[in-house]
Predicted model as a PDB file, atoms N, CA, C, CB and O in Angstrom, pLDDT in the B-factor column:
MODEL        1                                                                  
ATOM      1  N   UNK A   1      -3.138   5.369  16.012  1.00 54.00           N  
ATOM      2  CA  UNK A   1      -2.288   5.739  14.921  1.00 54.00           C  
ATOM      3  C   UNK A   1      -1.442   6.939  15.348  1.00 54.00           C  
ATOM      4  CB  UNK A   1      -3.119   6.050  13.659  1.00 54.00           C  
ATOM      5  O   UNK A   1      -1.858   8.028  15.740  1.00 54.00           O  
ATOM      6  N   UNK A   2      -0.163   6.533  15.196  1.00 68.00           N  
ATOM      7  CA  UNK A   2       0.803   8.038  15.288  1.00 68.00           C  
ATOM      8  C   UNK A   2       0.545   9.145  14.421  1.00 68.00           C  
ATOM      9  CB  UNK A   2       2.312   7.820  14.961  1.00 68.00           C  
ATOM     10  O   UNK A   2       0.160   8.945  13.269  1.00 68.00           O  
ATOM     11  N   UNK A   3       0.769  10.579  14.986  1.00 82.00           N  
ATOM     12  CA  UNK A   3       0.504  11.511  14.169  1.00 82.00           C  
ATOM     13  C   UNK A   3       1.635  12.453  14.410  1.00 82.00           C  
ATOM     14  CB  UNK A   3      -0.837  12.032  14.333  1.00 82.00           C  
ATOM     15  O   UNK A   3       2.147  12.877  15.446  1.00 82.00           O  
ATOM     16  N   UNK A   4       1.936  12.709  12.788  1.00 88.00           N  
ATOM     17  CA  UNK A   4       3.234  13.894  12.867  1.00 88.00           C  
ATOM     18  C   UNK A   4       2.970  15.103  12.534  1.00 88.00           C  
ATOM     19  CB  UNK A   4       4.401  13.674  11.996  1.00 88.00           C  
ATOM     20  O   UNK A   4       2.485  14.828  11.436  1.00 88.00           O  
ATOM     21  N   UNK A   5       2.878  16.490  12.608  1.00 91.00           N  
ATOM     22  CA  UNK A   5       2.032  17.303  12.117  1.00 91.00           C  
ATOM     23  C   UNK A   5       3.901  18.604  11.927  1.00 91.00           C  
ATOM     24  CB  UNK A   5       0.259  17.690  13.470  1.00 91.00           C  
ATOM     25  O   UNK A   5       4.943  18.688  12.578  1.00 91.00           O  
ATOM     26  N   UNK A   6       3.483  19.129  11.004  1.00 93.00           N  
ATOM     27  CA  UNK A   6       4.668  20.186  10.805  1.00 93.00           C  
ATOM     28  C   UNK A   6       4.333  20.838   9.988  1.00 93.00           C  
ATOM     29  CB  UNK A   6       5.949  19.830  10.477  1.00 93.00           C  
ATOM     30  O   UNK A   6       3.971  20.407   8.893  1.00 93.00           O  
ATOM     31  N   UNK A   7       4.380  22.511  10.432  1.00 93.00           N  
ATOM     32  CA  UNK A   7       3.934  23.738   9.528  1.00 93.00           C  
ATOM     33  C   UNK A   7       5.334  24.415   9.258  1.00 93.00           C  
ATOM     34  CB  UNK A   7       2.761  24.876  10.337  1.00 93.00           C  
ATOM     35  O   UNK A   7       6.025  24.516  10.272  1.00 93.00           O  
ATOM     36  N   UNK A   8       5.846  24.862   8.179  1.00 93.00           N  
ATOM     37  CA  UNK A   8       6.918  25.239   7.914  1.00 93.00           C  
ATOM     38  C   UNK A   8       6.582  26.411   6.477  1.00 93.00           C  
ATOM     39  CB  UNK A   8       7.841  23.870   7.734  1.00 93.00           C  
ATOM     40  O   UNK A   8       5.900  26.468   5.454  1.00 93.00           O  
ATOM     41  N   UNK A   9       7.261  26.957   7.003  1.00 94.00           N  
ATOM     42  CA  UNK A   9       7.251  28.718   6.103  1.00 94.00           C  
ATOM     43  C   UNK A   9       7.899  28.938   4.873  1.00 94.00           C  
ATOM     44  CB  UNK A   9       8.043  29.947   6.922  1.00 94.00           C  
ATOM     45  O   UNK A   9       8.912  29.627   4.748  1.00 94.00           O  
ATOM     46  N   UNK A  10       7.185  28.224   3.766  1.00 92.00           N  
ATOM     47  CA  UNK A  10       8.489  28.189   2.596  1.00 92.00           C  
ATOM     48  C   UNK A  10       7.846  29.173   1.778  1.00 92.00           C  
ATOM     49  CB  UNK A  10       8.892  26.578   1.640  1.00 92.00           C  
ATOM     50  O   UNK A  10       9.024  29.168   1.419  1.00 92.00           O  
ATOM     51  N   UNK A  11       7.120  30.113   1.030  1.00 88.00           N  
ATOM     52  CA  UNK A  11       6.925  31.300   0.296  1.00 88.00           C  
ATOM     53  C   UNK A  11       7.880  31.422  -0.585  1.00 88.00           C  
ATOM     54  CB  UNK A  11       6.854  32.416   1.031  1.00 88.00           C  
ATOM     55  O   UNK A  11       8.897  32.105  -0.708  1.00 88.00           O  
ATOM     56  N   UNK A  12       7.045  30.184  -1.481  1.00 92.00           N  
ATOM     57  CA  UNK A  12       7.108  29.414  -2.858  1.00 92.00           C  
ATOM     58  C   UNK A  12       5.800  29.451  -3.496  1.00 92.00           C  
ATOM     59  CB  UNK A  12       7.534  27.884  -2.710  1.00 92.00           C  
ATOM     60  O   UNK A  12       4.794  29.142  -2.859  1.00 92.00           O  
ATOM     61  N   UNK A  13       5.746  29.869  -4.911  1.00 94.00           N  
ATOM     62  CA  UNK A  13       4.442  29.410  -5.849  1.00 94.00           C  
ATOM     63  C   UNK A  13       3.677  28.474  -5.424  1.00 94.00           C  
ATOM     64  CB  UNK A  13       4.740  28.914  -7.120  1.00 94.00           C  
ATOM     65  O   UNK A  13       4.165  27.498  -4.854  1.00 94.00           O  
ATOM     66  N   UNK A  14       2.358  28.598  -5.620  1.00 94.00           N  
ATOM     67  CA  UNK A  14       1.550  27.323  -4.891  1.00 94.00           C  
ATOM     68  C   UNK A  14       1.998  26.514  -6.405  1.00 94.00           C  
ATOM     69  CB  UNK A  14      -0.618  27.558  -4.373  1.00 94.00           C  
ATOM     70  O   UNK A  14       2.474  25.397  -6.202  1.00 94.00           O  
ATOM     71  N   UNK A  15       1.932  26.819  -7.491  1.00 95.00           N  
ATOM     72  CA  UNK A  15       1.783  26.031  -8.174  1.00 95.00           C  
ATOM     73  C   UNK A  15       3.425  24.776  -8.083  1.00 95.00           C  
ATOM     74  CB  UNK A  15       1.352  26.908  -9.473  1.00 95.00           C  
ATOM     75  O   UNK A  15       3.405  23.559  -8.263  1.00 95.00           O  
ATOM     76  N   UNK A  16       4.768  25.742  -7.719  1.00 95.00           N  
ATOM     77  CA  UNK A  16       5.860  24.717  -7.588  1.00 95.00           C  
ATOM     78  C   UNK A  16       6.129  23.874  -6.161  1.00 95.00           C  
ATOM     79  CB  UNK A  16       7.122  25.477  -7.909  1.00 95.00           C  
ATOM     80  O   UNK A  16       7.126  23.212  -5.870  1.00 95.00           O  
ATOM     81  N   UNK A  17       4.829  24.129  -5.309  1.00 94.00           N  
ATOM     82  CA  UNK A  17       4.958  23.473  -4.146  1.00 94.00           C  
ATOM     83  C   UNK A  17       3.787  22.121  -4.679  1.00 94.00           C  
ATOM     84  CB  UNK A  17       4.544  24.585  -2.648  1.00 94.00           C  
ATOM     85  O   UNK A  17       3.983  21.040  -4.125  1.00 94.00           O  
ATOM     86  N   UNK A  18       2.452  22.199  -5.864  1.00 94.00           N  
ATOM     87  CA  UNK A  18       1.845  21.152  -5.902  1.00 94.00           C  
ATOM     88  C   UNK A  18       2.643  20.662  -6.234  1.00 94.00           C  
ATOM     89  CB  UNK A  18       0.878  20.958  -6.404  1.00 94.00           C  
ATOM     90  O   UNK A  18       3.164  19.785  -5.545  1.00 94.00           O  
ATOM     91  N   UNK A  19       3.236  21.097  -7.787  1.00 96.00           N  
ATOM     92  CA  UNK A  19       4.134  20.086  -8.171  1.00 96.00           C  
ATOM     93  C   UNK A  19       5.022  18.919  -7.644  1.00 96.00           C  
ATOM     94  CB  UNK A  19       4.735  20.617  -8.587  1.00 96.00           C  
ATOM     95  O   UNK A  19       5.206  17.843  -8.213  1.00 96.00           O  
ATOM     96  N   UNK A  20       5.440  19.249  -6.683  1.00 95.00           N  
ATOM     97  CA  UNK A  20       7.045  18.928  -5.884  1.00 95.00           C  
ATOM     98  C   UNK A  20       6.159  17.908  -4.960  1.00 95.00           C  
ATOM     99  CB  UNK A  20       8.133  20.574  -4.811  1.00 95.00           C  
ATOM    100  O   UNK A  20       6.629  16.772  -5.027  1.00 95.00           O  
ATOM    101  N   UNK A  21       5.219  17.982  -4.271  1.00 94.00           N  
ATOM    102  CA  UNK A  21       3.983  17.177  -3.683  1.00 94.00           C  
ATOM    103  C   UNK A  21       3.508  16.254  -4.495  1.00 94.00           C  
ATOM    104  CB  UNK A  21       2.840  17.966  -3.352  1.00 94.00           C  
ATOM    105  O   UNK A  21       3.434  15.266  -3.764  1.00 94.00           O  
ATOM    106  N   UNK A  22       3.152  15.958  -5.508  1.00 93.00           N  
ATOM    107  CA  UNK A  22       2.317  15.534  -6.831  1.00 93.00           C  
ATOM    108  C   UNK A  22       3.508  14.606  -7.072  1.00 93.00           C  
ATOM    109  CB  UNK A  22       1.856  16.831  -8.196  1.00 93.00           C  
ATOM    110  O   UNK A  22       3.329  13.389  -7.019  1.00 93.00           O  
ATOM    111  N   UNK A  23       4.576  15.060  -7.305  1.00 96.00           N  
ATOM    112  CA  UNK A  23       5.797  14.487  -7.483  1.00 96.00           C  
ATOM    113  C   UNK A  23       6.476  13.243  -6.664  1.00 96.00           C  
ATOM    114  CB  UNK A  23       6.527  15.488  -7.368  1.00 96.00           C  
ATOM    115  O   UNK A  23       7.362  12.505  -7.095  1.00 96.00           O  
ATOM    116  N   UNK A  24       5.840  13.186  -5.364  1.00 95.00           N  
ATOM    117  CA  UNK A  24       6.733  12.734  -4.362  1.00 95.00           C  
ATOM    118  C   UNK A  24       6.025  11.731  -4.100  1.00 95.00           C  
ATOM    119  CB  UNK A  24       7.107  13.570  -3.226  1.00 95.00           C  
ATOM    120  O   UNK A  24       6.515  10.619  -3.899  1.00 95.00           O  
ATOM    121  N   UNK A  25       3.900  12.161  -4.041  1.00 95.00           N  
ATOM    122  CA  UNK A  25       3.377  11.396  -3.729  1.00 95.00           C  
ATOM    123  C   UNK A  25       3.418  10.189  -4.893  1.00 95.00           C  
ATOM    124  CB  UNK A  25       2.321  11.963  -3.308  1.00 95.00           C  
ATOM    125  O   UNK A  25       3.333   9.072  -4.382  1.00 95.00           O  
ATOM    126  N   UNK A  26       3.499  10.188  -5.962  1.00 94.00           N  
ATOM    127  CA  UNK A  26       3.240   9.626  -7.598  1.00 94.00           C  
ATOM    128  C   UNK A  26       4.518   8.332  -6.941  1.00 94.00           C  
ATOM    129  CB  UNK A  26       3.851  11.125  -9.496  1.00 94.00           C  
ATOM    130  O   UNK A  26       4.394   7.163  -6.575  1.00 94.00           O  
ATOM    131  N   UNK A  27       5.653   9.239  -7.039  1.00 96.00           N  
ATOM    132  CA  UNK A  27       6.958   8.374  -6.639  1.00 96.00           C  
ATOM    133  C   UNK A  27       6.881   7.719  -5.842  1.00 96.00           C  
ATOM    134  CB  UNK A  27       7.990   8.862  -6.304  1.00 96.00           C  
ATOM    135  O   UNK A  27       7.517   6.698  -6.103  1.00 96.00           O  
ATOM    136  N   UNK A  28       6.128   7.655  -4.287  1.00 94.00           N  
ATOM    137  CA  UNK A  28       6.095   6.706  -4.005  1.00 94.00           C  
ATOM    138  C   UNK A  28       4.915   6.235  -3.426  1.00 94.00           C  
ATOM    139  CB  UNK A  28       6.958   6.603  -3.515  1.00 94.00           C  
ATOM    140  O   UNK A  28       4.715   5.898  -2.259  1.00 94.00           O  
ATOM    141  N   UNK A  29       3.932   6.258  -4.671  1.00 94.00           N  
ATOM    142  CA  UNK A  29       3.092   5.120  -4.769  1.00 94.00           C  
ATOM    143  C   UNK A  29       1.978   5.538  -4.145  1.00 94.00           C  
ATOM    144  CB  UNK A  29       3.608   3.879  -4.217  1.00 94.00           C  
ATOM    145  O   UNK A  29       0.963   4.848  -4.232  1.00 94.00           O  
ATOM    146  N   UNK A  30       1.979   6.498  -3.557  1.00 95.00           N  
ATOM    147  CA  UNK A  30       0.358   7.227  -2.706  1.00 95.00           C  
ATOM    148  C   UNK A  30      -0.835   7.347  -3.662  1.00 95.00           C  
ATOM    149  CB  UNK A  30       0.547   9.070  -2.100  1.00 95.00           C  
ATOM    150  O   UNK A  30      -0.489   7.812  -4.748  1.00 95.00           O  
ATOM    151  N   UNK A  31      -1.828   7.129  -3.591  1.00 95.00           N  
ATOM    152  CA  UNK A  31      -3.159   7.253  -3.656  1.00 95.00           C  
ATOM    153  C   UNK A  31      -3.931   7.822  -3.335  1.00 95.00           C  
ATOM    154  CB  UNK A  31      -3.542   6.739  -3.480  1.00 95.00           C  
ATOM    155  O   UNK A  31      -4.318   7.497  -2.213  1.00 95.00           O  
ATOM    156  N   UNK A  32      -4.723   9.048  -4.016  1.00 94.00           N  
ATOM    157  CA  UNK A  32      -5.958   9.910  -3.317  1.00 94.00           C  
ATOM    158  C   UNK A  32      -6.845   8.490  -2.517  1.00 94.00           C  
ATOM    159  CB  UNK A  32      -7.160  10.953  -4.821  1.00 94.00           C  
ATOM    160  O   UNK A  32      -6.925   7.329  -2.918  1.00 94.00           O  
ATOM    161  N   UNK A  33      -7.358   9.043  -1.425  1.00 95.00           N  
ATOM    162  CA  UNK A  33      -8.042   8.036  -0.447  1.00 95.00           C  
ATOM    163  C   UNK A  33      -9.128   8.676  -0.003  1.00 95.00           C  
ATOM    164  CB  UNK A  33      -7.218   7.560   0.761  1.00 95.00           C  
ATOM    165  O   UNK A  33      -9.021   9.707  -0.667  1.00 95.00           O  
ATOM    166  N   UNK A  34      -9.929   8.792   0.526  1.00 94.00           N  
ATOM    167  CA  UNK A  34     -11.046   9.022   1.579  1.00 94.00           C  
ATOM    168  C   UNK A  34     -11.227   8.934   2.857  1.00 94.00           C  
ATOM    169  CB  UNK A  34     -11.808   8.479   1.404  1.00 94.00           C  
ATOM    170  O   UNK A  34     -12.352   8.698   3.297  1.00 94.00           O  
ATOM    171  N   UNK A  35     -10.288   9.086   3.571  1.00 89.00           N  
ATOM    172  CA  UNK A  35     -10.374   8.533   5.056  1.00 89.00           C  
ATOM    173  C   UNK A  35     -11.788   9.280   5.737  1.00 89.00           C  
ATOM    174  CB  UNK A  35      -8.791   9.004   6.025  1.00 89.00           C  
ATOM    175  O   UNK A  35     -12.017  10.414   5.315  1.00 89.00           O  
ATOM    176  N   UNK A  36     -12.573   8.814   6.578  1.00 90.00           N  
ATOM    177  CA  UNK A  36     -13.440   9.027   7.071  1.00 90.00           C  
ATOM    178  C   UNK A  36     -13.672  10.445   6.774  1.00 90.00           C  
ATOM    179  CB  UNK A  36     -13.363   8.597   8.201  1.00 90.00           C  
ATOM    180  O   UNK A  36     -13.478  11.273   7.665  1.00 90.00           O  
ATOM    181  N   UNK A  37     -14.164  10.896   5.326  1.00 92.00           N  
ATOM    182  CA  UNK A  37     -14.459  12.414   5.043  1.00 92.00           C  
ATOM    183  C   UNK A  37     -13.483  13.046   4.681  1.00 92.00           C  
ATOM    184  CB  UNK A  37     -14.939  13.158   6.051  1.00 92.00           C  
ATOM    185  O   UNK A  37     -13.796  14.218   4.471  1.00 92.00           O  
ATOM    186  N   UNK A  38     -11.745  12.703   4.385  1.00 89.00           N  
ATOM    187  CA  UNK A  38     -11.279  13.210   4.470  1.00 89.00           C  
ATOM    188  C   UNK A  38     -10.170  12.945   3.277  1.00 89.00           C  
ATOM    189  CB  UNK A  38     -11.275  13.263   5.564  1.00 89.00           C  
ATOM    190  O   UNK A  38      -9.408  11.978   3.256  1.00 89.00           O  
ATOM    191  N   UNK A  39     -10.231  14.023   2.263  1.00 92.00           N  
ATOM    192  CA  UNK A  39      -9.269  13.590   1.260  1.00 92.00           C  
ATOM    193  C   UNK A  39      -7.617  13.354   1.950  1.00 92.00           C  
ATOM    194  CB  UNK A  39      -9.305  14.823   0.033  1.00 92.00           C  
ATOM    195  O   UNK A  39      -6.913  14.327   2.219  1.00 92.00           O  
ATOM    196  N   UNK A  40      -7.212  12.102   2.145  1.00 94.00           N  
ATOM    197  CA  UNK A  40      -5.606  11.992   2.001  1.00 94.00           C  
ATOM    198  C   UNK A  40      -5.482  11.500   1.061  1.00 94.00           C  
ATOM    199  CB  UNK A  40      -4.780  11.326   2.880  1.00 94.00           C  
ATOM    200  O   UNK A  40      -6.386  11.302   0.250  1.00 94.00           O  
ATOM    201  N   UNK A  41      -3.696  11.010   0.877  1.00 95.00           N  
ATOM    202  CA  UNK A  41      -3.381  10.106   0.357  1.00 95.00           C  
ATOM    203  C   UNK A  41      -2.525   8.693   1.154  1.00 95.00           C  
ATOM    204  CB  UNK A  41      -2.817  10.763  -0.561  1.00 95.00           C  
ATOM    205  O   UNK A  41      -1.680   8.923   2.018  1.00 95.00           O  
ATOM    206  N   UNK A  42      -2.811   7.499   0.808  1.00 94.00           N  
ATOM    207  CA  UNK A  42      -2.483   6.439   1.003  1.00 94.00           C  
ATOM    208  C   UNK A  42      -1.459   5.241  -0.019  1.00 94.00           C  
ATOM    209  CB  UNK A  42      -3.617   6.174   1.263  1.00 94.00           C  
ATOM    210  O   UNK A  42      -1.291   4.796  -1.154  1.00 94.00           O  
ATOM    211  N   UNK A  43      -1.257   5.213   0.594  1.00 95.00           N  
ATOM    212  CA  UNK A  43       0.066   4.176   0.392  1.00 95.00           C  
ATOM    213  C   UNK A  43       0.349   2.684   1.359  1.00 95.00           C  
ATOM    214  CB  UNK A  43       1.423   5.173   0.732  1.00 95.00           C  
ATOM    215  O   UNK A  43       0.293   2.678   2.588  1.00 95.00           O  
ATOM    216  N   UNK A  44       0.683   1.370   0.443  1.00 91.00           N  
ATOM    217  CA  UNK A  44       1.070   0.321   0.917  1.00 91.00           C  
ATOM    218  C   UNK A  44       0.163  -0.575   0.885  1.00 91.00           C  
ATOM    219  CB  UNK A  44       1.515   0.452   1.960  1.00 91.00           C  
ATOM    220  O   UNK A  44      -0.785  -0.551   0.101  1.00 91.00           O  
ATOM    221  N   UNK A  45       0.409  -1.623   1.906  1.00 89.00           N  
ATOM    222  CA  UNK A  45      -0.587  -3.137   2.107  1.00 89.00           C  
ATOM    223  C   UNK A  45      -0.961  -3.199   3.290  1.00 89.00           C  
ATOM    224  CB  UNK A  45       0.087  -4.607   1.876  1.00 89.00           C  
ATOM    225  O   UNK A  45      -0.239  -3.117   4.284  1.00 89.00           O  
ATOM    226  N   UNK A  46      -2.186  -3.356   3.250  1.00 84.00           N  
ATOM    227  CA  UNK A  46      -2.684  -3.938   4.466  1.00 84.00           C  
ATOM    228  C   UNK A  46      -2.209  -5.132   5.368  1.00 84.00           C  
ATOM    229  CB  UNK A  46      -3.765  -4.222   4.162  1.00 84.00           C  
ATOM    230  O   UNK A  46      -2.100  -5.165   6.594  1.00 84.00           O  
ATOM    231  N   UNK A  47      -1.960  -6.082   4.457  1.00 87.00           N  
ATOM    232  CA  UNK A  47      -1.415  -7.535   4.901  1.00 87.00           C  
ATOM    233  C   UNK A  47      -0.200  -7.415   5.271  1.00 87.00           C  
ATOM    234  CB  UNK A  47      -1.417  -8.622   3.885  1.00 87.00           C  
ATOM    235  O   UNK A  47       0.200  -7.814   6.365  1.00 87.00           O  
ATOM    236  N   UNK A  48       0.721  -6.698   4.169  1.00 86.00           N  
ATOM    237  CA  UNK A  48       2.113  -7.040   4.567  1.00 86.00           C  
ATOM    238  C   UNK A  48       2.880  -5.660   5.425  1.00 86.00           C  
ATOM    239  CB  UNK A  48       2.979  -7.461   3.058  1.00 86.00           C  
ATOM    240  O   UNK A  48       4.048  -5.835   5.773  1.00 86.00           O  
ATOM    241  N   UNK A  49       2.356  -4.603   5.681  1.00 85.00           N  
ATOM    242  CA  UNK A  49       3.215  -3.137   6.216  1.00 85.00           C  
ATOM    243  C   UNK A  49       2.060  -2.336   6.929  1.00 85.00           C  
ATOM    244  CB  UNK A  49       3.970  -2.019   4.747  1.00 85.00           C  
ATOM    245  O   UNK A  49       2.171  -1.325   7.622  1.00 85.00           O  
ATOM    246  N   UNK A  50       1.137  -2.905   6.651  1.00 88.00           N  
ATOM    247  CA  UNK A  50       0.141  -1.434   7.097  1.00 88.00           C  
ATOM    248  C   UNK A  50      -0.083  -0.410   5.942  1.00 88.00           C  
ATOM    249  CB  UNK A  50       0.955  -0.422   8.377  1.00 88.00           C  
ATOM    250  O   UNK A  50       0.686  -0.502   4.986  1.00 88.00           O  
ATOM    251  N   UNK A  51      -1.109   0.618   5.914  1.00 90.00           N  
ATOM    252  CA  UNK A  51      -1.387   1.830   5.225  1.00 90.00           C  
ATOM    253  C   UNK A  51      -0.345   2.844   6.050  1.00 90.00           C  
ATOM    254  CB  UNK A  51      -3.099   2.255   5.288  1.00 90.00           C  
ATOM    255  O   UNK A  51      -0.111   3.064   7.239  1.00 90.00           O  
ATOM    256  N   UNK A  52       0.166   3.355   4.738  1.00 90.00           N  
ATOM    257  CA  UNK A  52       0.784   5.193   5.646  1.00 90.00           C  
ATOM    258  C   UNK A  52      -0.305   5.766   4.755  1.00 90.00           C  
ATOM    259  CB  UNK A  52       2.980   6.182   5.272  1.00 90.00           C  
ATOM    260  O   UNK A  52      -0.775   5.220   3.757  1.00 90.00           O  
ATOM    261  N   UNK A  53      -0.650   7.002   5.286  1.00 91.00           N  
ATOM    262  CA  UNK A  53      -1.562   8.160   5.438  1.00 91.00           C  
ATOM    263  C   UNK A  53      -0.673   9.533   5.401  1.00 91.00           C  
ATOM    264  CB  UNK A  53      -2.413   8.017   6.875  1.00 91.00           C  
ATOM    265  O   UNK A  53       0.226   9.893   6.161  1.00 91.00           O  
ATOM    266  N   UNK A  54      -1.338  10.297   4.039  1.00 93.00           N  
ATOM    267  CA  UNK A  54      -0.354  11.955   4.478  1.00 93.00           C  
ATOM    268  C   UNK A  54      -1.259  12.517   3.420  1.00 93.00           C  
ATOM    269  CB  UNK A  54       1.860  12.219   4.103  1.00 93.00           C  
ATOM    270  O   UNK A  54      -1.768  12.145   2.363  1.00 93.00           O  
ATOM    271  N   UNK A  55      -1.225  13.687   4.263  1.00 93.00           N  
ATOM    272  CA  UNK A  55      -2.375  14.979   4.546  1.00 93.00           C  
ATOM    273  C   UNK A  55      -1.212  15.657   4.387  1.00 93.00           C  
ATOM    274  CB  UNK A  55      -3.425  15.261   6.124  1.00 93.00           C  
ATOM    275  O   UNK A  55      -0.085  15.426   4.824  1.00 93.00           O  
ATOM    276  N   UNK A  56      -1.810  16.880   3.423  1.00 94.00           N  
ATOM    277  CA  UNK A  56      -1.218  18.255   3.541  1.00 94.00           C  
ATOM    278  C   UNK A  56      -1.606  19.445   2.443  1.00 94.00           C  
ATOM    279  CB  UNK A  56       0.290  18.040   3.480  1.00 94.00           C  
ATOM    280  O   UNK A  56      -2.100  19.251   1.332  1.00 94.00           O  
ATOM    281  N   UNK A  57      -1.203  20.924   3.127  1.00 93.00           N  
ATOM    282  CA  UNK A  57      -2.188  22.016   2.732  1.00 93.00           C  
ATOM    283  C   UNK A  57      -1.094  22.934   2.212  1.00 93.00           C  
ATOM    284  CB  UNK A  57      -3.220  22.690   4.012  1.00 93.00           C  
ATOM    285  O   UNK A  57       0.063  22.528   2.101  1.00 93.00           O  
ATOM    286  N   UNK A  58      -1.310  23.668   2.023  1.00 94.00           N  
ATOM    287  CA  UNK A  58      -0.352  25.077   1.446  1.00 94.00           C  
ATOM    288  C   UNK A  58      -1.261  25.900   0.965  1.00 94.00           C  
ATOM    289  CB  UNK A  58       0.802  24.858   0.172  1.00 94.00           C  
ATOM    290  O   UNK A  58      -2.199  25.460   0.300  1.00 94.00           O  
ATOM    291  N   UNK A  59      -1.113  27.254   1.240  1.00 92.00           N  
ATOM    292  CA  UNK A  59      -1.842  28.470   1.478  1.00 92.00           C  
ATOM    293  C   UNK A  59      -1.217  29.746   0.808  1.00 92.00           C  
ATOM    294  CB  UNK A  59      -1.941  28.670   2.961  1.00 92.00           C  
ATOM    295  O   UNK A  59      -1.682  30.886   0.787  1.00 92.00           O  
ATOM    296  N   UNK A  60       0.058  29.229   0.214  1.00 88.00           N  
ATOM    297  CA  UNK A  60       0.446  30.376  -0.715  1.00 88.00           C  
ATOM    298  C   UNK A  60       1.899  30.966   0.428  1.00 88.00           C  
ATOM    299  CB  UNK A  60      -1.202  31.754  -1.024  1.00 88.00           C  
ATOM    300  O   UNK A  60       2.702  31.822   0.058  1.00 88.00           O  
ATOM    301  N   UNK A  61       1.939  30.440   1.484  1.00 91.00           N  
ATOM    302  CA  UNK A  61       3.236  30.663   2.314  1.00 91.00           C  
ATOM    303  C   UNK A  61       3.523  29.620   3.554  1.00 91.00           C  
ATOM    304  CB  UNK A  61       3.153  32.152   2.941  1.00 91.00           C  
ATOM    305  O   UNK A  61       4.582  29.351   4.120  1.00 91.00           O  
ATOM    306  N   UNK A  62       2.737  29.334   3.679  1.00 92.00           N  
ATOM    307  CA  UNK A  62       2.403  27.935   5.015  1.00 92.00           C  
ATOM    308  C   UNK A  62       2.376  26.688   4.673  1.00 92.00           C  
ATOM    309  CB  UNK A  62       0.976  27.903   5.738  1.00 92.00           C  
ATOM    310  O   UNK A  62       1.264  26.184   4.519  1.00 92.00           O  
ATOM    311  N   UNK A  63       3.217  26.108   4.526  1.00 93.00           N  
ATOM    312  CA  UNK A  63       3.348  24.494   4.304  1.00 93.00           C  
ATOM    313  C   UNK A  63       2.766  23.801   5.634  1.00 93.00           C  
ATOM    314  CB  UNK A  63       5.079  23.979   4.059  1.00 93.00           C  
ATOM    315  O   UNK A  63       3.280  23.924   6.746  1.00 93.00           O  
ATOM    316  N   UNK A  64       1.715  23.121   5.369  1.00 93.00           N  
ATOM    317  CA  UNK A  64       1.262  22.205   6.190  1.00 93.00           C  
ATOM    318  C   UNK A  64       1.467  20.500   6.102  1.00 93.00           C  
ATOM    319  CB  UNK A  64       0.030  22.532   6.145  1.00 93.00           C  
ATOM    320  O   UNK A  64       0.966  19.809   5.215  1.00 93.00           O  
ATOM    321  N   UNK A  65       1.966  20.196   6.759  1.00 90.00           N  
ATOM    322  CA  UNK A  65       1.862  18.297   6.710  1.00 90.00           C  
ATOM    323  C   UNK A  65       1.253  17.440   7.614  1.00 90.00           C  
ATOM    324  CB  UNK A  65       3.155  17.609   6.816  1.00 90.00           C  
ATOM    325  O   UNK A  65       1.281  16.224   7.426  1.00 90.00           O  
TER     326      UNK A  65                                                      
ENDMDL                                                                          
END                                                                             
């Protein structure tokens, strides 16, 4: 599986960075998941596209993806 990883410095409210996250994932269609221990979220079909997978953290200034 490919992996994209990007930390970026936005020092924004945690609360308007869930939002905007919460927002994006809802829109398109992601799902809290479990991957082997590991809260992501998931999105798509197995049969017809594959699962995408996205992980990410924020710390009050550190955007993680």
């Amino acid at each position: 599986m490919a992996r994209f990883i990007r930390d970026l410095e936005l020092n924004k409210p945690t609360e308007f960075v869930t939002f905007v996250m919460n927002d994006y994932l809802t829109k398109n269609k992601f799902k809290p998941y479990n991957y082997k221990g590991e809260e992501v979220f998931r999105a798509g079909d197995a049969m017809l596209e594959g699962f995408k997978y996205i992980k990410w953290a924020y710390d009050g200034s550190n955007f993680h993806f």
